[in-house]
C-alpha positions as CSV (number, residue, x, y, z in Angstrom):
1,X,27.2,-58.0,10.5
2,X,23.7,-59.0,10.0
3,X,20.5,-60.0,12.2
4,X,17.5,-61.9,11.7
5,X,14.6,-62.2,13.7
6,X,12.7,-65.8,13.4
7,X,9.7,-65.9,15.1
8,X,9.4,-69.5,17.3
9,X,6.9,-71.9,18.8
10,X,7.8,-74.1,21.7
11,X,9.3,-72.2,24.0
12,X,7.2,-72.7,27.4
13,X,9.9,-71.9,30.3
14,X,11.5,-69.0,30.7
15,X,14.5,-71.0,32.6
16,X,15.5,-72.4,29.1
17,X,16.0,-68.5,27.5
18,X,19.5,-68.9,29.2
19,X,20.4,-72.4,27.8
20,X,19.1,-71.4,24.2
21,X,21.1,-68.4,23.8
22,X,24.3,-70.0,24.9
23,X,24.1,-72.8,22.4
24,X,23.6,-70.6,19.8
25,X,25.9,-68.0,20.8
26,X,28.6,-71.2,21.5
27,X,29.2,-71.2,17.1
28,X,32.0,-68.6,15.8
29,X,30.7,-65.8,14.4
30,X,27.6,-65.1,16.6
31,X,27.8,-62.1,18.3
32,X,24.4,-62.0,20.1
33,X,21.5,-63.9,20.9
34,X,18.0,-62.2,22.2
35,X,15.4,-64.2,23.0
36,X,11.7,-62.7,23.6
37,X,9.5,-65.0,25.0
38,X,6.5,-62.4,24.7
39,X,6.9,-61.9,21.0
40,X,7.9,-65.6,20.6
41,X,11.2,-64.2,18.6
42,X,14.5,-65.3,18.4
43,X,17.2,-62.1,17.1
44,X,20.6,-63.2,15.9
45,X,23.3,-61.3,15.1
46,X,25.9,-62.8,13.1
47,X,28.6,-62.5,10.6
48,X,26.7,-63.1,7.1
49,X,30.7,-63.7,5.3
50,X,30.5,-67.2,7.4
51,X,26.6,-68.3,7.7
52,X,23.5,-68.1,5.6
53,X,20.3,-67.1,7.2
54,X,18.9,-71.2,6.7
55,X,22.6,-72.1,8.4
56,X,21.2,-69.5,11.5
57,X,18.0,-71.0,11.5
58,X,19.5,-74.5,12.2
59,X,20.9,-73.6,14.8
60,X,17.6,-72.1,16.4
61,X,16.2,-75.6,15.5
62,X,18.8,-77.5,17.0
63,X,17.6,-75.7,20.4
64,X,14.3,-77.3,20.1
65,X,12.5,-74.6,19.2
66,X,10.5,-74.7,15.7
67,X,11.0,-71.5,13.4
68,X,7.5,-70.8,11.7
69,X,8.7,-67.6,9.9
70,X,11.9,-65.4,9.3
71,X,11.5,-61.4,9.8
C-alpha cells in the first residue's frame, strides 16, 4: 500500500469532491481517495504492485483537475 499526495489546481466546486473521488476510486487497486479543497490536495492510496505514481496521476488528470506537484 502506498499514498501520494498531488497538489491540484482547478477545482472550484465543492459539489464535484464527490464525482472526483469516485472516478478515481472506480480503478482496482485504489483503496481511498481524499480530496482537500482547502490545501488544493488530492491523497491516494493504492496498491504500488499494480500502478506507478505517473499511472495515479493520470487518473487525477483524467478528473479534470491539473496536478502541479507530487508530495
Amino acid at each position: 500500500m502506498k499514498a501520494n499526495k498531488f497538489v491540484i489546481s482547478g477545482l472550484d466546486d465543492s459539489k464535484k469532491i464527490p464525482n472526483i473521488e469516485q472516478t478515481i476510486l472506480a480503478h482496482g487497486g485504489i483503496n481511498a481517495v481524499r480530496v482537500d479543497m482547502e490545501a488544493d490536495t488530492v491523497t491516494v492510496d493504492y496498491d504500488e504492485g499494480r500502478y506507478t505514481e505517473g499511472d495515479i496521476k493520470n487518473f487525477v488528470t483524467q478528473t479534470g483537475l491539473n496536478v502541479t506537484k507530487v508530495k
